[in-house]
mmJSON file of the N, C-alpha and C atoms, coordinates in Angstrom:
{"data_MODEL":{"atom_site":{
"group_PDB":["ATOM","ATOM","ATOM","ATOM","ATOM","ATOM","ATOM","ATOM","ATOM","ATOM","ATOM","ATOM","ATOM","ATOM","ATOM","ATOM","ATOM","ATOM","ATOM","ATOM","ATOM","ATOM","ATOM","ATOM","ATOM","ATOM","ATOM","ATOM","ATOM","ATOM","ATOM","ATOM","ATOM","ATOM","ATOM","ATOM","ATOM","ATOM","ATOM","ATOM","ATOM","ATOM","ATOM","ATOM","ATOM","ATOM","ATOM","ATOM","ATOM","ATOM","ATOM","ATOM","ATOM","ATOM","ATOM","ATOM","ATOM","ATOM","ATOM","ATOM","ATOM","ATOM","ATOM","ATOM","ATOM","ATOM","ATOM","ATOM","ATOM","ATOM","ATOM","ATOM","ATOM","ATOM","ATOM","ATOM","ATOM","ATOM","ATOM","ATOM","ATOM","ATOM","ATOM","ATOM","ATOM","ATOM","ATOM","ATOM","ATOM","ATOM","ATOM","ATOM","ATOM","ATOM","ATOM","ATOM","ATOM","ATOM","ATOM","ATOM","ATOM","ATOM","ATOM","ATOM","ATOM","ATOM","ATOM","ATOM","ATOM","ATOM","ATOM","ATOM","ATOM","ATOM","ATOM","ATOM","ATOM","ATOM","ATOM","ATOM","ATOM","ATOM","ATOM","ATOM","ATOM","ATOM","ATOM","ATOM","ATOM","ATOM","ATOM","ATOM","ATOM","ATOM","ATOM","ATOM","ATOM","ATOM","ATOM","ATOM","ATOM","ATOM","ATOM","ATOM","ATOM","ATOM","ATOM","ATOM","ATOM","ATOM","ATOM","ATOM","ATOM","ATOM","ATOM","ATOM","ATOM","ATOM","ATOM","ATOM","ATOM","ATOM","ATOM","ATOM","ATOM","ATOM","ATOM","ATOM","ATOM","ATOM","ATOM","ATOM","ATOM","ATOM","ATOM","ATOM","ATOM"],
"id":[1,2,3,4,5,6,7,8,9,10,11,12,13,14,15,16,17,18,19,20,21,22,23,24,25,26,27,28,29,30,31,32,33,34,35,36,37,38,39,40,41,42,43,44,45,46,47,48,49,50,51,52,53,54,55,56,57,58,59,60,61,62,63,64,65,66,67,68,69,70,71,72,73,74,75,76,77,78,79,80,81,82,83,84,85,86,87,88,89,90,91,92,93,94,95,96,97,98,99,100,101,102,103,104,105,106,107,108,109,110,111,112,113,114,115,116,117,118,119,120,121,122,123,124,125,126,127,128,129,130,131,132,133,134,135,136,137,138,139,140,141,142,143,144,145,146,147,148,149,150,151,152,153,154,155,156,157,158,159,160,161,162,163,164,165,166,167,168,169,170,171,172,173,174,175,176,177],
"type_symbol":["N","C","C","N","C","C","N","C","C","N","C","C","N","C","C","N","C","C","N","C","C","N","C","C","N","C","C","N","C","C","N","C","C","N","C","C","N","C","C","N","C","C","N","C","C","N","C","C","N","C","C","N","C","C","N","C","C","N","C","C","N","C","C","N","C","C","N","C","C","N","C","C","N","C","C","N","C","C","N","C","C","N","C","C","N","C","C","N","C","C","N","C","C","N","C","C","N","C","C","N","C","C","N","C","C","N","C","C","N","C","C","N","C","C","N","C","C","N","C","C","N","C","C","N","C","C","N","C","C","N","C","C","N","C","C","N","C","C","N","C","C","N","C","C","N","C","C","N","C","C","N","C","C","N","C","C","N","C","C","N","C","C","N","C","C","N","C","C","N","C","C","N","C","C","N","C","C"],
"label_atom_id":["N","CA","C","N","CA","C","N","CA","C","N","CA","C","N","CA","C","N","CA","C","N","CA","C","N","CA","C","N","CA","C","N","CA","C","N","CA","C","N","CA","C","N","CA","C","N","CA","C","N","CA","C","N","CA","C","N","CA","C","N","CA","C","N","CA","C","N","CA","C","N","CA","C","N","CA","C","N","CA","C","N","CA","C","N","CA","C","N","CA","C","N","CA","C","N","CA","C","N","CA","C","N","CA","C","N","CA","C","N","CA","C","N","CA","C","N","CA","C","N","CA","C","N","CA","C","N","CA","C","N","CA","C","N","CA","C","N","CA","C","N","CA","C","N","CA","C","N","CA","C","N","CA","C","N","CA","C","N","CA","C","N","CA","C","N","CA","C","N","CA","C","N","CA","C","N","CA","C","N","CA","C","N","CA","C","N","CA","C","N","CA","C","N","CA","C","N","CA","C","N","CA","C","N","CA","C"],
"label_alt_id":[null,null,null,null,null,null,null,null,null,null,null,null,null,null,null,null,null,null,null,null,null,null,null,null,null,null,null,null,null,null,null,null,null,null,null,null,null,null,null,null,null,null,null,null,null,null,null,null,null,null,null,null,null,null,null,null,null,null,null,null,null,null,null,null,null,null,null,null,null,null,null,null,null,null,null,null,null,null,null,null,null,null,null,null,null,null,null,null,null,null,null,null,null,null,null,null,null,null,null,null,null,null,null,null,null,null,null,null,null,null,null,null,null,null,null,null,null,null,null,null,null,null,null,null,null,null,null,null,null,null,null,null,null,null,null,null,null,null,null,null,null,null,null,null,null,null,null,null,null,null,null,null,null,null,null,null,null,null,null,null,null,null,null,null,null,null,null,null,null,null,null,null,null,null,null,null,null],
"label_comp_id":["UNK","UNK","UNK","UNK","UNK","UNK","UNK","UNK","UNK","UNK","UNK","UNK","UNK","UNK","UNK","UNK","UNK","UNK","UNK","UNK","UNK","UNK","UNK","UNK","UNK","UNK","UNK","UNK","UNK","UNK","UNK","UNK","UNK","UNK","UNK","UNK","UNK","UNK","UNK","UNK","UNK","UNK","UNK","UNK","UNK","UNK","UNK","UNK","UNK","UNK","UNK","UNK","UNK","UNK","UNK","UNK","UNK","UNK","UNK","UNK","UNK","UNK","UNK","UNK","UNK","UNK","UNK","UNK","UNK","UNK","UNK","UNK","UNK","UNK","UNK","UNK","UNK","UNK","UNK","UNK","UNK","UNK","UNK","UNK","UNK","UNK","UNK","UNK","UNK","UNK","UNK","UNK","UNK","UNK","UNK","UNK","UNK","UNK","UNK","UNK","UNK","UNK","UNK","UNK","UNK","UNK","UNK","UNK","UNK","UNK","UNK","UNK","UNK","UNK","UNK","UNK","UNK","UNK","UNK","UNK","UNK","UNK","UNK","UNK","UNK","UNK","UNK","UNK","UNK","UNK","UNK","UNK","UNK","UNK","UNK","UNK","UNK","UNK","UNK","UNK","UNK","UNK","UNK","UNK","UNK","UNK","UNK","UNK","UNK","UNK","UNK","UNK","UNK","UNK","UNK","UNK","UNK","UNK","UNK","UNK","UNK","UNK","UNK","UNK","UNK","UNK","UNK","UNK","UNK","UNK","UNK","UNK","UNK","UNK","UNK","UNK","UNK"],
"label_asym_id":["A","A","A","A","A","A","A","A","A","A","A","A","A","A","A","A","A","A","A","A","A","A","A","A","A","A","A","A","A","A","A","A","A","A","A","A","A","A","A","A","A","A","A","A","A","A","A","A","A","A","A","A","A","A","A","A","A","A","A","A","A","A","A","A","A","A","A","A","A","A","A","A","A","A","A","A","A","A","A","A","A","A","A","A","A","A","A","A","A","A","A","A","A","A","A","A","A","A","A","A","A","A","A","A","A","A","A","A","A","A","A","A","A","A","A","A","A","A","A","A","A","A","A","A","A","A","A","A","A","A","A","A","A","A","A","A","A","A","A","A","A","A","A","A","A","A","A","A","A","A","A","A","A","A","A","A","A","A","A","A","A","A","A","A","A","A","A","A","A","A","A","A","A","A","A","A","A"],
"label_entity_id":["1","1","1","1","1","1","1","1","1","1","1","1","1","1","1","1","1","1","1","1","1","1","1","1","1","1","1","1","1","1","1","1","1","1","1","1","1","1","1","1","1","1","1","1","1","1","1","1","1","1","1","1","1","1","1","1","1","1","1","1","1","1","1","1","1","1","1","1","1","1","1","1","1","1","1","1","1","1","1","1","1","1","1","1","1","1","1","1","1","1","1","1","1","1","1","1","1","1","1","1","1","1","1","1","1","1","1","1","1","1","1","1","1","1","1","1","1","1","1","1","1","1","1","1","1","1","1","1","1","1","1","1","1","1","1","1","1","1","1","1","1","1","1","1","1","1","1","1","1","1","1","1","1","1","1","1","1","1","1","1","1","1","1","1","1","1","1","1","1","1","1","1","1","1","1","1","1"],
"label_seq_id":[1,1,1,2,2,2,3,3,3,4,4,4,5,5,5,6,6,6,7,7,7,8,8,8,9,9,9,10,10,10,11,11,11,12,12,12,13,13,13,14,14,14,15,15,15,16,16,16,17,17,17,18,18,18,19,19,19,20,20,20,21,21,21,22,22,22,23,23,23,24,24,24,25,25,25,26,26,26,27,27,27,28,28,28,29,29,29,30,30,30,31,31,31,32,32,32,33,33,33,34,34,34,35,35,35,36,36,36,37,37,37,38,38,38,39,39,39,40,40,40,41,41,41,42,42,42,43,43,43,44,44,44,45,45,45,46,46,46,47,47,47,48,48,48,49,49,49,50,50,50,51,51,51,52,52,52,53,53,53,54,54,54,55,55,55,56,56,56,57,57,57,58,58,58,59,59,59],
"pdbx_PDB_ins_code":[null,null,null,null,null,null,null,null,null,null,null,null,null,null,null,null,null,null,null,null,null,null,null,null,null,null,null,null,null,null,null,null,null,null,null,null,null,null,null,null,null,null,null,null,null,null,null,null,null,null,null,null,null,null,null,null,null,null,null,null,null,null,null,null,null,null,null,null,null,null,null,null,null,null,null,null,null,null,null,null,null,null,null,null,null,null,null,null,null,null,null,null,null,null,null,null,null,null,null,null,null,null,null,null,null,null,null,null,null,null,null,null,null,null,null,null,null,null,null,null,null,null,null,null,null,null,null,null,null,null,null,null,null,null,null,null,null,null,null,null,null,null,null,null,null,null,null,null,null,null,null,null,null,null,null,null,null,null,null,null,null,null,null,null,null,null,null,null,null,null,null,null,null,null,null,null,null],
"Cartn_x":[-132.322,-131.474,-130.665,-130.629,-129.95,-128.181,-127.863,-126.021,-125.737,-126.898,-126.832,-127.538,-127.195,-127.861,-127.544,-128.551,-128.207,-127.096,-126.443,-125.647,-125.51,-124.822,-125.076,-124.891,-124.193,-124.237,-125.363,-126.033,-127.341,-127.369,-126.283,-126.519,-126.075,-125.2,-125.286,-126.652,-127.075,-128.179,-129.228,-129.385,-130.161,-130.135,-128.579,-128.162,-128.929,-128.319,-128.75,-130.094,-130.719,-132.587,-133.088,-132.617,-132.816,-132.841,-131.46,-130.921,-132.182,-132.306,-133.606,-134.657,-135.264,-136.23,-136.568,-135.297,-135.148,-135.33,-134.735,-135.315,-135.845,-137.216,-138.298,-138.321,-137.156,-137.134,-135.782,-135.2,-134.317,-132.872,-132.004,-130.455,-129.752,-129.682,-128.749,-127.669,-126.853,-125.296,-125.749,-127.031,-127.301,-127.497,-126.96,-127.069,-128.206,-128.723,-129.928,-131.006,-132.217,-133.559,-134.233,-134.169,-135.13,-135.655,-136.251,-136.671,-135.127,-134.191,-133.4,-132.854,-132.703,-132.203,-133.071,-134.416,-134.807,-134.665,-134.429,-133.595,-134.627,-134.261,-132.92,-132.85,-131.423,-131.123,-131.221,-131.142,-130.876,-129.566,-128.366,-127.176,-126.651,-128.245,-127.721,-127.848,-129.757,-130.773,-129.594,-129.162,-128.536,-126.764,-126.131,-124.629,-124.706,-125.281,-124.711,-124.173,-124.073,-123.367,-124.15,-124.378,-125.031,-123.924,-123.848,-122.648,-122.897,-124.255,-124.299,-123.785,-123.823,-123.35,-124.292,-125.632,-126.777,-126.992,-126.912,-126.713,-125.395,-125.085,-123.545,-123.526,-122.808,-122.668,-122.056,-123.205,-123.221,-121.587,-121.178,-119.614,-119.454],
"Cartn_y":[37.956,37.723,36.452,35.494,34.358,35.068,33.835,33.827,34.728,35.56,36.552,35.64,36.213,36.502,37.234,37.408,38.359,38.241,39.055,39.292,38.785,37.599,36.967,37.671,39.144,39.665,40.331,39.983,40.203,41.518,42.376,43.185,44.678,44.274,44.862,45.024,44.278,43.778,44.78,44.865,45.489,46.85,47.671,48.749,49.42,48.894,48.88,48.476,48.063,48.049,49.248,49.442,50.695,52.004,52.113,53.298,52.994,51.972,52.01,52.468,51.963,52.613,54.091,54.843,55.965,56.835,56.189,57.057,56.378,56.099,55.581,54.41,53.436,52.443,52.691,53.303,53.835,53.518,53.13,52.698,53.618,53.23,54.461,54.908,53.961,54.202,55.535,55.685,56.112,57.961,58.691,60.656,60.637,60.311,60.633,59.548,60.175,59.142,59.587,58.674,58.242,56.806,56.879,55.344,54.537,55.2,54.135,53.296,53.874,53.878,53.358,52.539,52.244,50.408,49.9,48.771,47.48,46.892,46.737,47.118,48.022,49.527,48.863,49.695,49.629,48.707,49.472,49.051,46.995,47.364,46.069,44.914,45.463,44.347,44.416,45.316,45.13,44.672,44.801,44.969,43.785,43.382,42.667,43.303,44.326,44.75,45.351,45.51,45.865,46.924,47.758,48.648,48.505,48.648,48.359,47.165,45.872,45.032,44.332,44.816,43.854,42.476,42.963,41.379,41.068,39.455,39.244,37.868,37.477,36.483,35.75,34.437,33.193,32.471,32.086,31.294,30.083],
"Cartn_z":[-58.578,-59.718,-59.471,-60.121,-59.91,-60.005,-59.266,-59.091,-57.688,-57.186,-56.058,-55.261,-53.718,-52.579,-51.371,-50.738,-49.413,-48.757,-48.238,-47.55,-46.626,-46.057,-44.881,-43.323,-43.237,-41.754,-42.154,-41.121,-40.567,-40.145,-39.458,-38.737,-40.284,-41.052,-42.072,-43.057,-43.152,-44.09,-43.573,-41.714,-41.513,-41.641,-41.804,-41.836,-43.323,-43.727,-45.352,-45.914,-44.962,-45.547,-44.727,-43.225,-42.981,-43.683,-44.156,-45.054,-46.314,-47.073,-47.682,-47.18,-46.597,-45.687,-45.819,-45.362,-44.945,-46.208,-47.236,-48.952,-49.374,-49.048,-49.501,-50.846,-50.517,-50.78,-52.432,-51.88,-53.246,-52.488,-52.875,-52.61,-51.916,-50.77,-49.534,-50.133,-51.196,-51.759,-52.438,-52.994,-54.526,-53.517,-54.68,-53.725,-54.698,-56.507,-56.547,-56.71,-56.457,-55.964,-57.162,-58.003,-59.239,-59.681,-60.992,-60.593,-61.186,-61.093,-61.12,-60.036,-59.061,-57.872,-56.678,-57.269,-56.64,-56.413,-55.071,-55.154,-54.946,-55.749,-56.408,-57.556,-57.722,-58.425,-59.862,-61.155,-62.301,-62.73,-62.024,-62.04,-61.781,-60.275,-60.162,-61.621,-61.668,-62.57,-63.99,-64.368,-66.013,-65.492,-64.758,-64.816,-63.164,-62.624,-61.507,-60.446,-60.392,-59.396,-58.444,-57.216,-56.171,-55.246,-55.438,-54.788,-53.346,-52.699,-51.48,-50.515,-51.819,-50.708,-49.923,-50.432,-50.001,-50.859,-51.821,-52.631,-53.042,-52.702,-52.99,-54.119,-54.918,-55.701,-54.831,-55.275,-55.066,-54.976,-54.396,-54.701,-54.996],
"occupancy":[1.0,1.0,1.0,1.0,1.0,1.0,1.0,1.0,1.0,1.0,1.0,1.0,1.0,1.0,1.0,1.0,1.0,1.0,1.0,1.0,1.0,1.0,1.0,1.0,1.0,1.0,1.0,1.0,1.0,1.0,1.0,1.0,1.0,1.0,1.0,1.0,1.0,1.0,1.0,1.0,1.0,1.0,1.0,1.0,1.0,1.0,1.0,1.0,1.0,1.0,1.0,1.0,1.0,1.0,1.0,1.0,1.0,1.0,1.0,1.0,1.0,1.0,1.0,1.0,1.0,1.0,1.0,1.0,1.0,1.0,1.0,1.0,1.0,1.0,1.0,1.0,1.0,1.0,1.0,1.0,1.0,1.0,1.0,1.0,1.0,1.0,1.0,1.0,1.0,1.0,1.0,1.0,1.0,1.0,1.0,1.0,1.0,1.0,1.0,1.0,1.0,1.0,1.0,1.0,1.0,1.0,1.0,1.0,1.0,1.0,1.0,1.0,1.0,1.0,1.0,1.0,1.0,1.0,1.0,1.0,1.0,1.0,1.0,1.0,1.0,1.0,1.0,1.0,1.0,1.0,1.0,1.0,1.0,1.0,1.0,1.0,1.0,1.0,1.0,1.0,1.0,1.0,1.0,1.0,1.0,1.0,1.0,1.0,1.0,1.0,1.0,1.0,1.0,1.0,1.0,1.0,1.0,1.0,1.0,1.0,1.0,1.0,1.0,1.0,1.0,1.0,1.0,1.0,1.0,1.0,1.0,1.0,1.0,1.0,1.0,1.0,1.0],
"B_iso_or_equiv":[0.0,0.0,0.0,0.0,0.0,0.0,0.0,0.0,0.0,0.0,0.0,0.0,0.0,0.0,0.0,0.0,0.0,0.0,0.0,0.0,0.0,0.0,0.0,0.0,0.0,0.0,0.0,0.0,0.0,0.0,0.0,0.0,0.0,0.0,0.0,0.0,0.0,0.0,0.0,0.0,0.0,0.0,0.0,0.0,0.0,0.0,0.0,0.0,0.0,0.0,0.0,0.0,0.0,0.0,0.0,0.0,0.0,0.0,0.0,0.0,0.0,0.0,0.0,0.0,0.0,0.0,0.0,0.0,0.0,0.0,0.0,0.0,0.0,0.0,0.0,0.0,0.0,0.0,0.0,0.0,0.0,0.0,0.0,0.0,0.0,0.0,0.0,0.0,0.0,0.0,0.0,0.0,0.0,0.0,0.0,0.0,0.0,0.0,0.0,0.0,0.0,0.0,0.0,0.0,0.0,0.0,0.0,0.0,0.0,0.0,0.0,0.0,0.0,0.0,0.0,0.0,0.0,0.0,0.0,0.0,0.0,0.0,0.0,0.0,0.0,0.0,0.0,0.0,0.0,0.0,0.0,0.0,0.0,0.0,0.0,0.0,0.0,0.0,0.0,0.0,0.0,0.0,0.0,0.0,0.0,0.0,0.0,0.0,0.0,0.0,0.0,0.0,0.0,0.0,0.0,0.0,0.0,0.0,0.0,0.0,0.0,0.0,0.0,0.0,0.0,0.0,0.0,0.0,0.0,0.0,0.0,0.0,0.0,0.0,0.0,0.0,0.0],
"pdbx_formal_charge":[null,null,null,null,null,null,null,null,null,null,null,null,null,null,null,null,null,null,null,null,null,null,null,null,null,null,null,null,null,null,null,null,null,null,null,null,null,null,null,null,null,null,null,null,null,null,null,null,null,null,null,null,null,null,null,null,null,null,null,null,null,null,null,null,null,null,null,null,null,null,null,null,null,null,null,null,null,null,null,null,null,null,null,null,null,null,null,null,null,null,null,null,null,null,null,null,null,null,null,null,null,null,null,null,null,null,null,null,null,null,null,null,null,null,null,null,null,null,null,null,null,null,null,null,null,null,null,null,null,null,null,null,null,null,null,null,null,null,null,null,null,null,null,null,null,null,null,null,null,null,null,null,null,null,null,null,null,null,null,null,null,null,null,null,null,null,null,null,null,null,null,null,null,null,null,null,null],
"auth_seq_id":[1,1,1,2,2,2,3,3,3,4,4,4,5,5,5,6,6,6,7,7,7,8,8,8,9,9,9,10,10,10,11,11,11,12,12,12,13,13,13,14,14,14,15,15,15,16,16,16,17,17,17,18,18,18,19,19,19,20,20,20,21,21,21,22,22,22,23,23,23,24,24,24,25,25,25,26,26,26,27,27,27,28,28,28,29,29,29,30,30,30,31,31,31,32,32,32,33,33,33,34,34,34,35,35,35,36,36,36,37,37,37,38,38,38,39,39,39,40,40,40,41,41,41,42,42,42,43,43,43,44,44,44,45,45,45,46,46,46,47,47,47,48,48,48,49,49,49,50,50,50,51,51,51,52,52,52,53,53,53,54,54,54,55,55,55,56,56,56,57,57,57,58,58,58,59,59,59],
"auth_comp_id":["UNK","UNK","UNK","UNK","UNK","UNK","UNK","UNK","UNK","UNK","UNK","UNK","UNK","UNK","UNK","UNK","UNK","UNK","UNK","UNK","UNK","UNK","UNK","UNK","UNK","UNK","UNK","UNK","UNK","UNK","UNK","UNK","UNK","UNK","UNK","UNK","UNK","UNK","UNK","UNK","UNK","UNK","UNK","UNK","UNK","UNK","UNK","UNK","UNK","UNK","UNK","UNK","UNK","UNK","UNK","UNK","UNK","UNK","UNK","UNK","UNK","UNK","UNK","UNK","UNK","UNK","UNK","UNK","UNK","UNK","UNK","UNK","UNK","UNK","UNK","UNK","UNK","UNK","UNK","UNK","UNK","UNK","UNK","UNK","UNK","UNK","UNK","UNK","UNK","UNK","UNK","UNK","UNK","UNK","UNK","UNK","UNK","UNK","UNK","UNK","UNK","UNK","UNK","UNK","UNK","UNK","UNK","UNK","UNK","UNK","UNK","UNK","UNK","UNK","UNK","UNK","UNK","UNK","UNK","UNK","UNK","UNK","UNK","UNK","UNK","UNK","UNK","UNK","UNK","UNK","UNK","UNK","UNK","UNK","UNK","UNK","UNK","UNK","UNK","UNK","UNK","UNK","UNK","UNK","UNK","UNK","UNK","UNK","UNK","UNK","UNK","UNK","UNK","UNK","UNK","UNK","UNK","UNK","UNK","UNK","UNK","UNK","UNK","UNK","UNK","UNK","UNK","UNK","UNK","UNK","UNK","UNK","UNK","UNK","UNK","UNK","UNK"],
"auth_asym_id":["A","A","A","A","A","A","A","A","A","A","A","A","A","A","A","A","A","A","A","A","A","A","A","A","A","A","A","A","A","A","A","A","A","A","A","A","A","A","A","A","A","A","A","A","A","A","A","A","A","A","A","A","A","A","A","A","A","A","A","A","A","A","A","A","A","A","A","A","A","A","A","A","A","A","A","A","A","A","A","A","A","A","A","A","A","A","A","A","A","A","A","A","A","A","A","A","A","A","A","A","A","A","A","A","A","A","A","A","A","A","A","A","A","A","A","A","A","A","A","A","A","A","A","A","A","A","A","A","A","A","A","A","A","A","A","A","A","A","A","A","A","A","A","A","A","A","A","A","A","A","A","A","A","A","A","A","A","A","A","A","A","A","A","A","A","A","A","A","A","A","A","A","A","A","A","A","A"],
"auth_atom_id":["N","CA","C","N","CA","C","N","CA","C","N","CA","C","N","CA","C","N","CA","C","N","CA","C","N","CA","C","N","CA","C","N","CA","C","N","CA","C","N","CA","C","N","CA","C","N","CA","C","N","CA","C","N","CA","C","N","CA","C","N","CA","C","N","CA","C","N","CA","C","N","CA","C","N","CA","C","N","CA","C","N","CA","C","N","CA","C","N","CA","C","N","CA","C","N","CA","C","N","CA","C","N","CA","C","N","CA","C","N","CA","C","N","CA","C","N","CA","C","N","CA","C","N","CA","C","N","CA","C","N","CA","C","N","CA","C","N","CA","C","N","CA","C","N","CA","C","N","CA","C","N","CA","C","N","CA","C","N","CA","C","N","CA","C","N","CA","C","N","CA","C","N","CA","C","N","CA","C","N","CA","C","N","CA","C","N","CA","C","N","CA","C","N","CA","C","N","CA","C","N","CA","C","N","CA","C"],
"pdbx_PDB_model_num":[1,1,1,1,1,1,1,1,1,1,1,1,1,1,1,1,1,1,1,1,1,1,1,1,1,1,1,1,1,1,1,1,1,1,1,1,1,1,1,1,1,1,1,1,1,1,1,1,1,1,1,1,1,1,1,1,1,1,1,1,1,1,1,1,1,1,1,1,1,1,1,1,1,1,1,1,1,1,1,1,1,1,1,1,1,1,1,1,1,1,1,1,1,1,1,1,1,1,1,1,1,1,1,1,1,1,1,1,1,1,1,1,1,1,1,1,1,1,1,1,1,1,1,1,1,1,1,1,1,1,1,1,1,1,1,1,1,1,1,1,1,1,1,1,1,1,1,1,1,1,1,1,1,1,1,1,1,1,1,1,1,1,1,1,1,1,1,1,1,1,1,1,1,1,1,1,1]
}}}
């Protein structure tokens, strides 16, 4: 999504693709696993916002 990008700590970034990982590719923040929640989430693609913190706006 333009105006975003990754999270520059590395060691976070990895926390949080892990936690993906771990629910089969659906948002660690997210308690349910549907296709919304699969990341990058609904929330992010329409509203910008990435609650996780994996994607951050551009400054």
């Amino acid at each position: 999504m333009k105006g975003f990008r990754l999270n520059p700590d590395k060691e976070y970034v990895e926390k949080i693709i892990t936690g993906t990982l771990k629910k089969d590719g659906h948002c660690p923040c997210q308690v349910k696993s549907d296709d919304t929640t699969l990341c990058p989430c609904d929330k992010f693609i329409t509203e910008g916002k990435c609650c996780c913190k994996l994607f951050i706006p551009i400054e």
